[in-house]
C-alpha positions as CSV (number, residue, x, y, z in Angstrom):
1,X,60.3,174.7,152.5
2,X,62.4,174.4,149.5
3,X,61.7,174.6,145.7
4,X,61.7,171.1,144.0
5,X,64.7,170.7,141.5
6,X,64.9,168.4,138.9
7,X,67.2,166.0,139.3
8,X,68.7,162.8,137.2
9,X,69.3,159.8,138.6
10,X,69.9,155.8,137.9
11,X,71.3,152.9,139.2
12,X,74.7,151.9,139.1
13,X,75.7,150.5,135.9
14,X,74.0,152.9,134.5
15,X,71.2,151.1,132.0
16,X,68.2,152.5,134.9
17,X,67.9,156.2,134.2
18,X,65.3,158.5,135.4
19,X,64.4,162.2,136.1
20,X,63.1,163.1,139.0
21,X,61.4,166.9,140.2
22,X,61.8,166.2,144.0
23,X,61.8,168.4,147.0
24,X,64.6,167.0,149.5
25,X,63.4,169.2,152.5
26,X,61.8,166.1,152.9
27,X,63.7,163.0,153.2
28,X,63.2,160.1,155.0
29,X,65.3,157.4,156.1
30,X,62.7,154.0,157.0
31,X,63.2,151.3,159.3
32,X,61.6,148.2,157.8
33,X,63.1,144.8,157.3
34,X,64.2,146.6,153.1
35,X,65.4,150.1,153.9
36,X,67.2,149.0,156.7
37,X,69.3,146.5,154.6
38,X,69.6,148.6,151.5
39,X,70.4,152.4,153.9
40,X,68.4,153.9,151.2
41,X,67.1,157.7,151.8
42,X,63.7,158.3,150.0
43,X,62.2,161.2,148.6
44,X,58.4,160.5,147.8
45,X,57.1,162.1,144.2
46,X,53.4,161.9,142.4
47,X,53.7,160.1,138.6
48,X,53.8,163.5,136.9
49,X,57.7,164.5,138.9
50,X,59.0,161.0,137.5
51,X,60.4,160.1,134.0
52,X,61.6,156.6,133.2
53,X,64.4,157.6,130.6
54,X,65.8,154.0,129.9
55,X,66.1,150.8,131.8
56,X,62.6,149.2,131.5
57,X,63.6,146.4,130.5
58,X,66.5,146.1,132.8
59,X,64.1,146.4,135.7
60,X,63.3,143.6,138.3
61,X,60.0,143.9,141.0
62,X,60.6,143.1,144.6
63,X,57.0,142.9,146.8
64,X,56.9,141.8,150.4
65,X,54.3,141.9,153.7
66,X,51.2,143.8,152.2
67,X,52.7,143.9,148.5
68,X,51.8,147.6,148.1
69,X,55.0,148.8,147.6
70,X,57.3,147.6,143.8
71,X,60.5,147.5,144.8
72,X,61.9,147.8,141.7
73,X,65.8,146.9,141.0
74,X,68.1,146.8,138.4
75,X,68.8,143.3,137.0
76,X,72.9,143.9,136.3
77,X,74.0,145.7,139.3
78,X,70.9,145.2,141.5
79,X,70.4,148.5,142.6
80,X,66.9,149.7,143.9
81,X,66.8,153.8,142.8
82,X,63.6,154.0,143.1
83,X,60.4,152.5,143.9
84,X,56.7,152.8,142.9
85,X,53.0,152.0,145.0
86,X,50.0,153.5,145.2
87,X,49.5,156.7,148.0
88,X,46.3,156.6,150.0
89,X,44.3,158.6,148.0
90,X,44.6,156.2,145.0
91,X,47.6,158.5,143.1
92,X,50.9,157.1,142.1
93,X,53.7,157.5,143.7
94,X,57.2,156.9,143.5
95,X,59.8,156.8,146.0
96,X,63.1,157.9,144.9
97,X,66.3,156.3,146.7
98,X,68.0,159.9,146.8
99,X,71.4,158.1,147.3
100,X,70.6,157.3,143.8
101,X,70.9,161.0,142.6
102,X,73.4,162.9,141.0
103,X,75.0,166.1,142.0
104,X,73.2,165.6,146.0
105,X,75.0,166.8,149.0
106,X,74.1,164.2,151.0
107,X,75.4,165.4,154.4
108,X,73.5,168.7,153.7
109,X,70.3,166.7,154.0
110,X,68.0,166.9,157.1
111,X,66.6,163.1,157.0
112,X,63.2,162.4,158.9
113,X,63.1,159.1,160.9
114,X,59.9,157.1,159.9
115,X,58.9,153.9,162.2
116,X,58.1,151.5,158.9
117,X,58.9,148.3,161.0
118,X,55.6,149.0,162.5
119,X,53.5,149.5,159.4
C-alpha cells in the first residue's frame, strides 16, 4: 500500500479548486450509466482528506437511480472532479475524478474494475 499524497485538483476552467489527501493504490474505474459516459477514474476520500478551495458557487448537483450519490459539476465548463454521498457507515465521502488531478501519471495507475451497473 502506498502513502496518501496530497494533491490539488479542479475542473477545467479553473473556478472548481480543491485539495485532496488520496491514496491512488486504489482506483477504480465504474461501469454505471455516469462513469461510463464521463471515463472518470475515482479515488474515494473521508470529509477530513477534502478541501473545497473555491468554486462553490460555480457548482451544479447531478442525482440519479437511488440519489445517494451528488454528482457535482462545474456550471462553465461542466466538468464533474469530484463527487460527494454518504459511505455505509453514515461518514462522508467524496469521490475524487483522479483525471481531475494535477501532476498524476495516469498510465502508472493500477485501476480496479467495479460492476456499478449492477448496484
Amino acid at each position: 500500500m502506498t502513502t496518501p499524497q496530497k494533491y490539488t485538483g479542479g475542473c477545467h476552467c479553473g473556478q472548481i479548486q480543491y485539495e485532496v489527501t488520496a491514496d491512488l493504490n486504489q482506483v477504480i474505474s465504474c461501469n454505471c450509466s455516469v462513469c461510463t459516459k464521463k471515463g472518470a477514474l475515482l479515488s474515494f476520500v473521508g470529509a477530513d482528506q477534502f478541501k473545497l478551495l473555491s468554486g462553490k458557487d460555480a457548482v451544479s448537483d447531478y442525482q440519479f437511480n437511488k440519489k445517494v450519490i451528488h454528482h457535482l459539476f462545474c456550471r462553465t465548463c461542466g466538468v464533474e472532479s469530484f463527487a460527494s454521498g454518504t459511505a455505509p457507515d453514515g461518514r462522508q465521502m467524496y469521490a475524487i475524478n483522479v483525471r481531475c488531478l494535477e501532476g498524476v501519471d495516469l498510465a502508472a495507475l493500477r485501476v480496479t474494475p467495479v460492476d456499478g451497473k449492477s448496484l
